[in-house]
N, C-alpha and C positions, 0 to 999 in steps of 0.2 A: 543720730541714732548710735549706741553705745556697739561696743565689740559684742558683746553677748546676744542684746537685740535684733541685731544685724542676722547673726547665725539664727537664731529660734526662727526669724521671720526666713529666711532662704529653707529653714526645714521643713518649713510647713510646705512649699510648694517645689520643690526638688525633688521628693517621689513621686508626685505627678508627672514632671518633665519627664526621670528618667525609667517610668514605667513603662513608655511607649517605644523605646528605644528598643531597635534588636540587640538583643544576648544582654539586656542590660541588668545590672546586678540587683541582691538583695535591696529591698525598700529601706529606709535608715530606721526605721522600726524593730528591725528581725531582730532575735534574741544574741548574737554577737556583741558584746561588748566593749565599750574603746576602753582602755587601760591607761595609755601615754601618747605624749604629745611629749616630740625633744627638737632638738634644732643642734646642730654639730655642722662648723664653727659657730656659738652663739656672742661672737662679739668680729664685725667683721666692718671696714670701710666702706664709706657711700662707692655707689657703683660698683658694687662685689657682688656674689653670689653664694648662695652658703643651702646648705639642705633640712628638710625637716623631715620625719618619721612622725605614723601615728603606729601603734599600737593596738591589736584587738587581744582580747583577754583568750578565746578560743580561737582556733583554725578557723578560719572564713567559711561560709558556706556554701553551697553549688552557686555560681553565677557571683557569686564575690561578696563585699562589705562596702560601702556608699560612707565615705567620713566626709563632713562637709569644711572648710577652710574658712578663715578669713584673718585680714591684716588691721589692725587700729589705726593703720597711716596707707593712706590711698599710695603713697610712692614707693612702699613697699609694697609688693606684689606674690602673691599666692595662686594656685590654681582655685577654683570652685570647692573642687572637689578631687580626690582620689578615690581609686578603688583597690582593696585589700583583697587580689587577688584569690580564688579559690583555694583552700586548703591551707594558706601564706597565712598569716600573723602578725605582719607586716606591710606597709607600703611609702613609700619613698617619694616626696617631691621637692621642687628646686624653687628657693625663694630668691627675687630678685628684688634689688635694690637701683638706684638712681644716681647716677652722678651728681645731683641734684639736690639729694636727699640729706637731711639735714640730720645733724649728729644728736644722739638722743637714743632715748629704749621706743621700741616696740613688741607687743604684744601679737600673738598668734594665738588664736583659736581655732579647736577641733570640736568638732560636734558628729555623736549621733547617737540618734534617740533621745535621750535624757541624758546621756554623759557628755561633759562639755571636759574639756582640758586645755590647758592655758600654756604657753613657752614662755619666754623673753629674750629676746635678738635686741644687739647692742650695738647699736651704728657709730662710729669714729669718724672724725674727720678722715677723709684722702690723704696718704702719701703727698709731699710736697714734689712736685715734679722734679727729676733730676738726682734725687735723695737716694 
């Protein structure tokens, strides 16, 4: 299943999960718009850590913004999901990579509602030990 299909199918049953949850935020429906998707450092070593940001176009609204995640390489790892705090604009998560993980681009996607946005994180060989 593709990076994009992956997201559209977790969207469709993701407001369900998080509707039943206490204090859980806006549905990925609500009129909140995502804007950006960035990743800063976007070129980092297998086994490193590096951070992404999503972007909503307005202030979040009561009870927050639901952006949904995903990685095109299972060894890169993303959360599900973040939430765009109430009134923030913003919200912040930590992408992990694999000692393992093999040098090459990957793709990051954000989803919600109908707006999808795309990064690209750039994995390098490790450091030679001792270097």
């Amino acid at each position: 299943m593709g990076l994009l299909a992956t997201c559209l199918a977790l969207a469709s049953t993701l407001p369900t999960f998080v509707a039943g949850l206490p204090g859980s935020p806006q549905p990925l429906t609500s009129g909140t718009r995502l804007s950006r998707l960035s990743i800063s450092p976007n070129k980092i070593p297998a086994g490193a850590i590096t951070r992404g940001r999503v972007e909503v176009a307005t202030a979040a609204p009561k009870g927050g913004a639901s952006v949904l995640l995903a990685s095109s390489r299972r060894d890169v790892r993303v959360p599900a999901f973040v939430v765009v705090a109430e009134g923030k604009k913003f919200a912040d998560f930590v992408i992990r990579t694999s000692v393992d993980s093999p040098a090459g681009p990957v793709r990051v996607a954000a989803l919600r509602g109908r707006d999808t946005r795309v990064a690209d994180l750039l994995i390098t060989r490790p450091a030679p030990i001792g270097s």
